[in-house]
C-alpha positions in Angstrom: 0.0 0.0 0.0 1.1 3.5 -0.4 2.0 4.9 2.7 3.3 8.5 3.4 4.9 7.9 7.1 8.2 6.0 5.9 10.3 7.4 8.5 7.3 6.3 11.5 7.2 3.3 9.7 10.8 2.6 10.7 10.8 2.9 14.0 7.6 1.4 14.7 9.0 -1.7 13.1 12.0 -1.3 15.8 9.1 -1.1 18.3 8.2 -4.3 17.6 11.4 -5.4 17.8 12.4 -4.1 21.0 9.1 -5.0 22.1 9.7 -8.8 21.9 7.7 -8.6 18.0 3.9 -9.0 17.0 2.6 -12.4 19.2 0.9 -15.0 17.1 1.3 -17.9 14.7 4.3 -15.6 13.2 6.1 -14.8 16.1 9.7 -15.5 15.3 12.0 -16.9 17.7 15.1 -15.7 19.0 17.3 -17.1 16.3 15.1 -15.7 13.5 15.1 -12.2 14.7 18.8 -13.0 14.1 18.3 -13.6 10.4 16.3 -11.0 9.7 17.1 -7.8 8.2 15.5 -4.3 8.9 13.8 -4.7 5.6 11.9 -8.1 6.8 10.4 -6.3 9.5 9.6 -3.2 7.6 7.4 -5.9 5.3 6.1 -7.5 8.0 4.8 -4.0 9.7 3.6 -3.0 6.7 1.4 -6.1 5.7 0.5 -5.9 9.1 -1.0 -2.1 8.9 -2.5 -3.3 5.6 -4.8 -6.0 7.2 -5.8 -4.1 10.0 -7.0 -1.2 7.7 -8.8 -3.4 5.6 -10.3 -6.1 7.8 -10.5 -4.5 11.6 -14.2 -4.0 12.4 -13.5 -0.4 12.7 -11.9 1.9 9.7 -8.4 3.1 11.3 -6.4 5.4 10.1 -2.5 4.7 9.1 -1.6 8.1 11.7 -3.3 6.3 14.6 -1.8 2.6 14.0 1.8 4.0 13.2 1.7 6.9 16.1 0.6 4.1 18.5 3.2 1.8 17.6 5.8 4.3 18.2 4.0 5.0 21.8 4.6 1.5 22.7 8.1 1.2 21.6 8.9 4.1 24.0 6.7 2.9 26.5 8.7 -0.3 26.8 12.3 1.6 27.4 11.8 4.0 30.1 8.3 5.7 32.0 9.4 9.2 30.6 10.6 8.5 26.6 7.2 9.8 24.5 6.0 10.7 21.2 3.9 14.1 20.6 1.0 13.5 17.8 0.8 17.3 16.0 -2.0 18.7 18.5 0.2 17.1 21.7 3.5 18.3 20.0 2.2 21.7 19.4 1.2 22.0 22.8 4.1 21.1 24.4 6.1 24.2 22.6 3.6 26.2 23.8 4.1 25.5 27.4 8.1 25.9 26.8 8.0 28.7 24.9 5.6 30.4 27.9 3.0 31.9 25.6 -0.3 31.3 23.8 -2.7 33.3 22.0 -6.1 33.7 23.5 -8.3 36.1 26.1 -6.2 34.6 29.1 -8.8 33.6 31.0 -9.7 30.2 32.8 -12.8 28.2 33.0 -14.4 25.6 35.0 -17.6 23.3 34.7 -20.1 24.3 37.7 -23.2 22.6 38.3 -25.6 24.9 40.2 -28.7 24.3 42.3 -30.9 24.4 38.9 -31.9 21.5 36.4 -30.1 23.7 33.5 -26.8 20.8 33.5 -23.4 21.9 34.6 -22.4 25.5 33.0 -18.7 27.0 32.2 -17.9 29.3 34.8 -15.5 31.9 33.8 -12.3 32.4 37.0 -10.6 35.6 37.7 -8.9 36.9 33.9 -4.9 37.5 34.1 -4.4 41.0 34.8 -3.8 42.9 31.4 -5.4 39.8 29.6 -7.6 41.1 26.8 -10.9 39.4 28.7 -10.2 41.6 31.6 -9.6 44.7 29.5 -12.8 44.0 27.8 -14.7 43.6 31.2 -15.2 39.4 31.5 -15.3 38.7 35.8 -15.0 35.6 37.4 -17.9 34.3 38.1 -19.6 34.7 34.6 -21.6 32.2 33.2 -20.7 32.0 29.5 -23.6 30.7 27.3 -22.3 31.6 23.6 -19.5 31.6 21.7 -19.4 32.8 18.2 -23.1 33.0 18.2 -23.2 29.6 19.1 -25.2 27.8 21.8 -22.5 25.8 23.9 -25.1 23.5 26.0 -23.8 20.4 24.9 -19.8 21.0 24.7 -17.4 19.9 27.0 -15.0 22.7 29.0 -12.2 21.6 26.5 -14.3 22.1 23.2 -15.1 25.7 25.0 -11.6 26.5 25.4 -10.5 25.1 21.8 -13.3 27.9 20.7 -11.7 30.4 22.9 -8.4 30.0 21.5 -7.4 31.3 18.6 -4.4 33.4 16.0 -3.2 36.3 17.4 -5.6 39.4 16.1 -8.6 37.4 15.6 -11.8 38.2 17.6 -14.4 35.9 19.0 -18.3 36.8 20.7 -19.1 36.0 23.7 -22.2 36.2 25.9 -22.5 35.7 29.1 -24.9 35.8 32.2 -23.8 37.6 35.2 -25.5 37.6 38.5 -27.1 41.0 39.1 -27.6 41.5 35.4 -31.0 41.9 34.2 -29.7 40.0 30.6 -27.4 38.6 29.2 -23.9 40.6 28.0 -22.2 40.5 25.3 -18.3 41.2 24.4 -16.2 41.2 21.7 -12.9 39.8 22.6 -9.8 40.4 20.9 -7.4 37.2 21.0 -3.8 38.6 21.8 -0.3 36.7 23.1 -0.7 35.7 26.7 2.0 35.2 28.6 1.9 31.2 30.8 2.9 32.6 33.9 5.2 29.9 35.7 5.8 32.1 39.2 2.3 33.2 39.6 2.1 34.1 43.4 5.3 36.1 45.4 4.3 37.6 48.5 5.4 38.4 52.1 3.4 35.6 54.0 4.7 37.1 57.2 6.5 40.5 58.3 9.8 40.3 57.0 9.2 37.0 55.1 8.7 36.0 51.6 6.7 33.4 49.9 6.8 32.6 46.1 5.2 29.7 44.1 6.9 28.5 40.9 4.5 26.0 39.0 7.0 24.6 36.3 10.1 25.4 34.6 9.8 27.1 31.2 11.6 29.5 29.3 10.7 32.7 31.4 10.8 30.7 34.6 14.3 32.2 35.9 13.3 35.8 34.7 9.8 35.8 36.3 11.7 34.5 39.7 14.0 37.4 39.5 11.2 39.9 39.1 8.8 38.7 41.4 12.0 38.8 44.3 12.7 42.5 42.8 9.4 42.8 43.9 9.8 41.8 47.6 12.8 43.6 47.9 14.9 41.1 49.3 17.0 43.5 51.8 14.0 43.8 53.4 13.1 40.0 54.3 14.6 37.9 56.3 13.9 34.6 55.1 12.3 33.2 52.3 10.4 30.2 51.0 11.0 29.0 47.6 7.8 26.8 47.0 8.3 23.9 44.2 5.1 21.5 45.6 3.2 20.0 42.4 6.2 21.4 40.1 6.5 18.5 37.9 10.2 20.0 36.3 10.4 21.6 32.4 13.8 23.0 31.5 17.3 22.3 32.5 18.1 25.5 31.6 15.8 27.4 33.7 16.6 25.0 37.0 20.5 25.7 37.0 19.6 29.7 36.4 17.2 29.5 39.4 19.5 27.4 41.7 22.3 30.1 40.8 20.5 32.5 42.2 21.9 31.1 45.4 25.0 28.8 45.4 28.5 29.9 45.3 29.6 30.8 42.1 31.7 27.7 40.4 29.9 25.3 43.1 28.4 22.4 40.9 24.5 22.1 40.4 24.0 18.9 38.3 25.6 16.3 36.5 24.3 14.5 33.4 25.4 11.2 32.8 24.6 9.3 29.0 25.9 7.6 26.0 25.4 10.9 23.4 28.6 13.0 22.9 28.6 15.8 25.3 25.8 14.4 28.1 28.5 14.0 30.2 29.0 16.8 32.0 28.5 18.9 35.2 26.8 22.3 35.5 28.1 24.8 37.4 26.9 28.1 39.1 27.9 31.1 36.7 27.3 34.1 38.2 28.9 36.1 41.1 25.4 38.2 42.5 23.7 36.2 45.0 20.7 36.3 47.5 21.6 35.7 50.7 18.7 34.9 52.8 17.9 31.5 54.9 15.7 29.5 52.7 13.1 26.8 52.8 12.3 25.2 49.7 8.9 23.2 50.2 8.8 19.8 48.2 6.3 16.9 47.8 5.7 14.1 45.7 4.6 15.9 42.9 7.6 17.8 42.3 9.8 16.3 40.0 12.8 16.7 37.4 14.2 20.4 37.4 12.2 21.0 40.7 14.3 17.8 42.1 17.7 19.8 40.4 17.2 23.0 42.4 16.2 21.0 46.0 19.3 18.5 45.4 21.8 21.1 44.9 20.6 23.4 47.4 20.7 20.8 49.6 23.7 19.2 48.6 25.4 22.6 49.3 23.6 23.2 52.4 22.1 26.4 51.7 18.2 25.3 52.3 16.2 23.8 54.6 14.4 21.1 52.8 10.8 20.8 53.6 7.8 18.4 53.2 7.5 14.9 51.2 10.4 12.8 48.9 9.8 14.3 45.7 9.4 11.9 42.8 12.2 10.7 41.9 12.6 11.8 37.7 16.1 12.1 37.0 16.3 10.5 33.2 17.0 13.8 31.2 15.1 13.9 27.6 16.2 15.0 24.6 12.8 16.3 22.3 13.4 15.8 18.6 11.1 17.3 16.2 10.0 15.0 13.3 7.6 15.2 10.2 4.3 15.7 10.0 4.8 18.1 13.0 5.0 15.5 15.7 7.9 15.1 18.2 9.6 12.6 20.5 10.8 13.1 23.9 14.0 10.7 24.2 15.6 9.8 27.6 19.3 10.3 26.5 21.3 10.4 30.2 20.8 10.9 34.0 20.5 13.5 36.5 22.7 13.3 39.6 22.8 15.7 42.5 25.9 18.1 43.2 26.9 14.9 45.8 26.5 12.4 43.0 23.0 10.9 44.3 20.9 9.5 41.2 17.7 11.2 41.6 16.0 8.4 39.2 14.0 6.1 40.8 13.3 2.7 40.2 10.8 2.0 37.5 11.0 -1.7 37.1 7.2 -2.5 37.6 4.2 -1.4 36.6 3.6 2.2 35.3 0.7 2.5 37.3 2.6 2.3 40.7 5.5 3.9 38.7 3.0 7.3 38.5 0.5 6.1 41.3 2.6 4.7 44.4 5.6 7.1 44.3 6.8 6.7 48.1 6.3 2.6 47.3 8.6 3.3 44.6 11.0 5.0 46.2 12.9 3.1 47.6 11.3 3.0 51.2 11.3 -0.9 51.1 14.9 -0.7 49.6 18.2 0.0 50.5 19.3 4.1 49.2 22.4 5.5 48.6 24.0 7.7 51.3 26.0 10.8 50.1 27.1 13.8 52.0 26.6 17.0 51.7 29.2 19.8 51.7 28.9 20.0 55.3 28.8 16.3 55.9 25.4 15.7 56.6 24.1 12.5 55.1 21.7 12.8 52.5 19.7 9.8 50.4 20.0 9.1 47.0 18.5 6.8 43.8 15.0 7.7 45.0 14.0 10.9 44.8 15.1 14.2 47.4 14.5 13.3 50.8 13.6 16.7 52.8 15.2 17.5 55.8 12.4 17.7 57.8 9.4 15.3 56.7 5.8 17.1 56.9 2.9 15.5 55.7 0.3 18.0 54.3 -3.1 17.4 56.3 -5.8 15.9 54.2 -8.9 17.1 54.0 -11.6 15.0 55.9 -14.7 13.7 54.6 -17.2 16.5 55.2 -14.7 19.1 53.8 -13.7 17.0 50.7 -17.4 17.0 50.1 -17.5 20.5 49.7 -14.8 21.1 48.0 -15.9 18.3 45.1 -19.2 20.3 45.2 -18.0 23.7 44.5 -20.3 25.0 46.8 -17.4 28.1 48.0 -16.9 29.2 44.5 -20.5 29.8 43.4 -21.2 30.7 47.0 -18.7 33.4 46.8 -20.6 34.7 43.9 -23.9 35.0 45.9 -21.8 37.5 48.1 -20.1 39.5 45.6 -23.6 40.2 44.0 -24.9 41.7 46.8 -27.6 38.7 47.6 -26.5 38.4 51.2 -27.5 41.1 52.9 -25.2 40.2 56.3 -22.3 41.2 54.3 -23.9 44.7 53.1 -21.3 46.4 55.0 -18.8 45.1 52.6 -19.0 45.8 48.9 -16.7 44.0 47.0 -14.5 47.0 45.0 -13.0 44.9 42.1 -12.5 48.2 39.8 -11.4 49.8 43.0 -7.9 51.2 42.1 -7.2 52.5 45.8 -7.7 49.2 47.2 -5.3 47.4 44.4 -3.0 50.0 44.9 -3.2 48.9 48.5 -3.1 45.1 48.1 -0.2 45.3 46.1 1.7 47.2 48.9 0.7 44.7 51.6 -1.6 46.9 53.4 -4.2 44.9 55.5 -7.0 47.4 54.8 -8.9 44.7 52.7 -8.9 41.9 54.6 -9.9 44.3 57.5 -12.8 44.6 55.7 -14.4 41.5 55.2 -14.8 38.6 58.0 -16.9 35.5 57.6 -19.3 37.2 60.4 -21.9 34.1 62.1 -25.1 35.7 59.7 -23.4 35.1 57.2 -22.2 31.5 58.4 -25.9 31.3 58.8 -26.7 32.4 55.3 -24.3 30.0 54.1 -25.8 27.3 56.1 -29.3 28.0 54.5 -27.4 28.0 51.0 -26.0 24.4 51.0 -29.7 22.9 52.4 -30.9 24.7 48.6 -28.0 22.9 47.3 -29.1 19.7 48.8 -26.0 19.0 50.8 -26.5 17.0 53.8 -24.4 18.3 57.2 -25.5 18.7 60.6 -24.3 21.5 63.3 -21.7 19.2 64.3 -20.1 19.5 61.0 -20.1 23.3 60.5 -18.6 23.0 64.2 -15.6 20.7 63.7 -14.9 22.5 60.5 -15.4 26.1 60.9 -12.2 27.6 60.4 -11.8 25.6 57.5 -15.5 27.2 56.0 -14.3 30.6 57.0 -11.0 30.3 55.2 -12.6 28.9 51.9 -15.2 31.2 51.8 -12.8 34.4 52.5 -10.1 32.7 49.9 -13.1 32.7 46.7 -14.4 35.7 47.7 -10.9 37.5 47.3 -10.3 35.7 44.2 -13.1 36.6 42.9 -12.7 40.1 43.5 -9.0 41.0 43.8 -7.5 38.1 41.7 -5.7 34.6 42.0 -2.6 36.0 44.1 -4.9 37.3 47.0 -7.1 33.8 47.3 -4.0 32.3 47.6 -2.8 34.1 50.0 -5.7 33.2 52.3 -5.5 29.4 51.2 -1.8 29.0 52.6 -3.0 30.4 56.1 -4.5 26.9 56.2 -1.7 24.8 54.3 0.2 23.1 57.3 3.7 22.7 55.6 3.7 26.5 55.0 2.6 27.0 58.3 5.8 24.4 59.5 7.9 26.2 57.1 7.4 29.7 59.1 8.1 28.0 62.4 11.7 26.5 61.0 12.7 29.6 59.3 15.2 30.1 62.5 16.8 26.6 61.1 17.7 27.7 57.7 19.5 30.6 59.1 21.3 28.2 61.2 21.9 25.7 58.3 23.1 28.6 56.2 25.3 30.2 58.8 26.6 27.1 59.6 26.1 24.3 57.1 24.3 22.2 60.0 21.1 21.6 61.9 20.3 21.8 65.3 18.9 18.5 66.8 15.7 19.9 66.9 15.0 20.3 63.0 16.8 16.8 62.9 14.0 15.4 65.2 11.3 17.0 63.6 10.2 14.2 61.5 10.3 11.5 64.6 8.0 14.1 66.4 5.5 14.8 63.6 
């Protein structure tokens, strides 16, 4: 048959091969795979595609059978080698390249008290985003785009609609609460920028807090800004948080992790078979921040967010805090290839400033691989014991293991419930309506510029104003008994400062933005809360390159 994918072809056939070949009446054995050429099994792939297309009960398509082929060969070398069809490929530079073109705003699916079905919820627009420009507020219910009814799509055909080239414009209406109809707005799409350090504040007097999601190409640059920011001869201390960071770019985790080692000191070492992969990476630059730092980890955070702990650790200039990260330390090379796909190609192996592997074992199943990562790494096993700069003993070949262990508190039952129900997001949009009249004293002043100016300053003025008073815990019971939500007084008891905090934390997202919801949220976030209460350790661990026995014996006493 003719078929346009030659160079797919190729190394599906080795996929095969690696893959222990097609099982059946024409497996070959050992000493036959011997025997055969390349050519043999580029036949034998391509009868193969040739019968499934014309006698599988379903039409497939060559794309699908080849791309899938390819999948599996990579699936059978290591967890993290993959191939990129054109729509994953292309979306993949995106989130490297930090940028997309759109209205930059989020959306949710929110299913409210009525029988209309779930509805897309629009959540607070980036600042300077062309939605917020053109007016769009979280909390909007959008019920068109283009004209066109969007009942029956899912939230991603809704953002696929939103999304669009740079210059283009796209309708939207909307229902608002308060609005006596519905609004419309013409949105023009423009570049928006994928923020990767979206929250940097003082958390404390004197102490910052900043949040980096992944590692992309503006990673290092938006870290630098955001510390400009706080002023960093004002603080004294700072947490560095890298919890749910699954990695990105090499690049972007030395320039970060030389924003505080010693200039020449090594950060990572790549170990491989490809000219050049073996190497180490050292600190360039002379201009430090010299502040005692935490850097909060968990077993989410993996790859370049593993690079920065492990040689900050390794060099004894943080204080290591939470859960073993996840252990990826296989280092992947992305190749682009025709038809506008791509494959991601594990080519060497990360190793800490020490010389710990921070790879864990992924001989099993990829399902504990991904689902089971303290199983898997290496809590049942003998580790490798390194030493730091200072001499402390650190573990390698599974992951970084913090300094002081902190397990985040899960949420119980009742709380979980009402966190899956969404019941504090649309309830925060009864409030900032106006529908609750205990909370008439406070009027939610989004386009109030004296109020930003002062939340971006730090002044408590706005959280002064607003307090989750008991009428409006009242109002709030009455509100989930509409919503159908089982609780009794008991509940609401045991769980009250948790209510409060949620409530307050959608209500100020809703009105002043992402950065000030999270702020409230991590008043309730025990690790950050642990993180403030060792911040006297890292000053110790960076004065002195050691830990008192306390911060040793924190994990026993946890």
């Amino acid at each position: 048959m003719k078929f346009r994918f030659a160079a797919f072809v190729t190394l599906a056939v080795l996929a095969t091969f690696l893959g222990g070949g097609f099982l059946g009446v024409r497996a070959s054995t050992g000493s036959d795979i011997g025997q055969n050429s390349p050519n043999d099994f580029l036949a034998e792939f391509t009868e193969a595609i040739d019968v499934i297309q014309k006698n599988h009960v379903d039409n497939v398509s060559a794309d699908k059978l080849v791309y899938s082929a390819i999948k599996g060969m990579l699936r059978r070398l290591d967890p993290h080698s993959s191939f990129f069809d054109p729509k994953e490929f292309a979306r993949l530079r995106e989130e490297q390249h930090s940028k997309y073109y759109g209205l930059g705003i989020r959306v949710r699916t929110l299913t409210p008290r009525s029988d209309r079905g779930p509805v897309v919820i629009v959540e607070p627009p980036a600042i300077g985003s062309p939605a917020e420009k053109r007016g769009l507020r979280a909390g909007d219910v959008i019920t068109k785009v283009g004209g066109e009814s969007i009942e029956n799509w899912t939230q991603e055909d809704t953002v696929n609609h939103l999304r669009g080239p740079r210059g283009t414009t796209v309708d939207i209406t909307v229902e608002r609460q308060g609005a006596g109809k519905p609004l419309q707005f013409r949105v023009e799409r423009d570049e928006i920028p994928i923020i990767t350090v979206p929250y940097a504040f003082q958390i404390k007097p004197g102490i910052g807090y900043v949040k980096v999601n992944n590692f992309a190409e503006s990673t290092a640059d938006e870290l630098k800004e955001k510390l400009d920011g706080l002023d960093p001869g004002k603080l004294s201390g700072l947490i560095l948080d890298l919890r749910d960071n699954p990695g990105g770019l090499l690049s972007q985790a030395i320039d970060i992790a030389d924003l505080f080692v010693r200039k020449g000191l090594v950060i990572v070492s790549t170990n491989g078979r490809m000219p050049g992969s073996q190497r180490p990476y050292n600190a360039p630059s002379l201009e430090k921040i010299q502040l005692p730092l935490i850097v909060l980890i968990n077993q989410r955070s993996a790859s370049a967010s593993e690079i920065v702990a492990g040689a900050l650790q390794d060099h004894d200039r943080a204080l290591i805090v939470g859960e073993t990260s996840f252990g990826k330390g296989l280092v992947q090379s992305v190749y682009q290839m025709d038809n506008n796909t791509g494959m991601a190609l594990t080519t060497a192996r990360y190793y800490t400033p020490s010389g710990r592997l921070i790879q864990r074992d992924y001989q099993g199943s990829a399902f504990d691989y991904y689902n089971l990562p303290e199983a898997q790494a290496g809590a049942d096993k003998p580790r490798e014991i390194k030493k730091t700069d200072s001499g402390r003993q650190v573990l390698g070949g599974g992951g970084i293991a913090p300094d002081v262990k902190v397990t985040l508190r899960e949420l119980n039952r009742f709380e979980a419930r009402l966190n899956a129900r969404d019941v504090f997001f649309e309830y925060a949009r009864r409030l900032a309506s106006g529908q609750v009249p205990a909370a008439s004293n406070f009027r939610l002043p989004i386009k109030d510029n004296e109020v930003r100016a002062a939340i971006l300053r730090d002044d408590p003025l706005t959280a002064s104003k607003f307090e989750i008073t008991d009428a409006i815990l009242n109002d709030f019971k009455e509100f989930l008994r509409n919503h159908k939500i089982e609780f009794t007084d008991k509940d609401i008891e045991e769980n009250i400062g948790f209510i409060k905090r949620r409530i307050k934390q959608e209500v100020f997202t809703s009105s002043f933005g992402l950065q000030e919801g999270f702020r409230v949220a991590v008043q309730g976030d025990s690790q950050v809360q642990k993180a403030l209460e060792l911040m006297p350790e890292a000053k110790t661990l960076m004065t002195t390159g050691r830990l008192t026995p306390v911060a040793q014996s924190s994990e026993t006493k946890k």
